[in-house]
N, C-alpha and C positions, 0 to 999 in steps of 0.2 A: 181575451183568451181565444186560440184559434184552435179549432179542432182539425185541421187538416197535420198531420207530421210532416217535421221538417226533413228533405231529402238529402246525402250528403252529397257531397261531390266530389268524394276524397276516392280513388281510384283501388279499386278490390283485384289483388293477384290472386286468382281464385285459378287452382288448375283445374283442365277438363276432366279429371276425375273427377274429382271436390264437386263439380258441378252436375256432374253425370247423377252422382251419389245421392246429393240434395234434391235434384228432381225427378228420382226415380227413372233418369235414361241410362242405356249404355247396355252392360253384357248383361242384363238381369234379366230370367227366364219371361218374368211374368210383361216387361215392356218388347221382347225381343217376338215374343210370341204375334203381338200385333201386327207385325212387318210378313211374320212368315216368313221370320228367319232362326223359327225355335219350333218345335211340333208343339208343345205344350205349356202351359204357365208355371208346369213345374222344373226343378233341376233333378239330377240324378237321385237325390233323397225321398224324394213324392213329396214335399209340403210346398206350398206358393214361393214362387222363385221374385221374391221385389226384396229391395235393399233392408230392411228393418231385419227379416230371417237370414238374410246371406251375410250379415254384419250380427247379429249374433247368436242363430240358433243351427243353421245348416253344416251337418258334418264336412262336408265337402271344402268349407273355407275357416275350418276350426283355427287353424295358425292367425286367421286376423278376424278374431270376435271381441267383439266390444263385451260388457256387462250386459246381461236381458235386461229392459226397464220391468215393472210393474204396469200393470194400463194405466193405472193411474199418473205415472210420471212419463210417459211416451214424451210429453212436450220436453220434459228437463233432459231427456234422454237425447232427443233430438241437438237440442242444442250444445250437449257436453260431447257427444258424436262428432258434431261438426266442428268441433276444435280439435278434432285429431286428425287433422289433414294429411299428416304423415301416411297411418292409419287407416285411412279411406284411401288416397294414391294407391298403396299397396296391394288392396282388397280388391279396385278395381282393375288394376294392371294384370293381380294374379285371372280372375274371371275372364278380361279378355285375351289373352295371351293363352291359355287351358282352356278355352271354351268348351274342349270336346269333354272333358273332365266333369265339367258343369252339367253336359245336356242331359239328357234322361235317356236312356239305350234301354231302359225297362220300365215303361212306364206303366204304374198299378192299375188293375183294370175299372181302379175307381174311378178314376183322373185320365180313364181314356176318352179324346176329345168327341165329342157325337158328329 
């Protein structure tokens, strides 16, 4: 019995969206913010700008929201997510492509950065 998993070698067409999305890079507030090239981790709406809210709670990208998971299913959520590559392409084309749409021009003064 080996405990090590067997790795495939079968080659993934995985677009850089698809891949942006799964590891939380790309036009999302809360990674764009690191670079200083976002004033804050939020979008235009004031909550945390990373992929799980911009896919399906922030008004701003309501045309491509997924189902919200439960916390409890975050993981099945994840993964039925990412079978909708379609779905994610679009989410993140529209965010980079609109970025100024995205950023926050009124940021609450809760979430103003110290």
């Amino acid at each position: 019995m080996s405990i090590i998993p067997k790795i495939s070698n079968k080659r993934l067409n995985w677009s850089r969206e698809y891949i942006q999305f799964a590891a939380g890079h790309g036009p999302f507030p809360s990674y764009l913010k690191r670079f200083g090239l976002h004033s804050t981790d939020y979008p235009g709406c004031g909550k945390i700008g990373n992929p799980l809210h911009c896919a399906t709670r922030c008004p701003l990208t309501l045309s491509y929201h997924h189902k919200e998971p439960s916390p409890q299913f975050i993981v099945h959520w994840w993964k039925s997510a990412l079978s909708s590559r379609r779905n994610i392409d679009h989410l993140i084309t529209f965010m980079a492509t609109d970025e100024a749409l995205i950023k926050s021009q009124n940021t609450p003064s809760s979430h103003t950065p110290a």
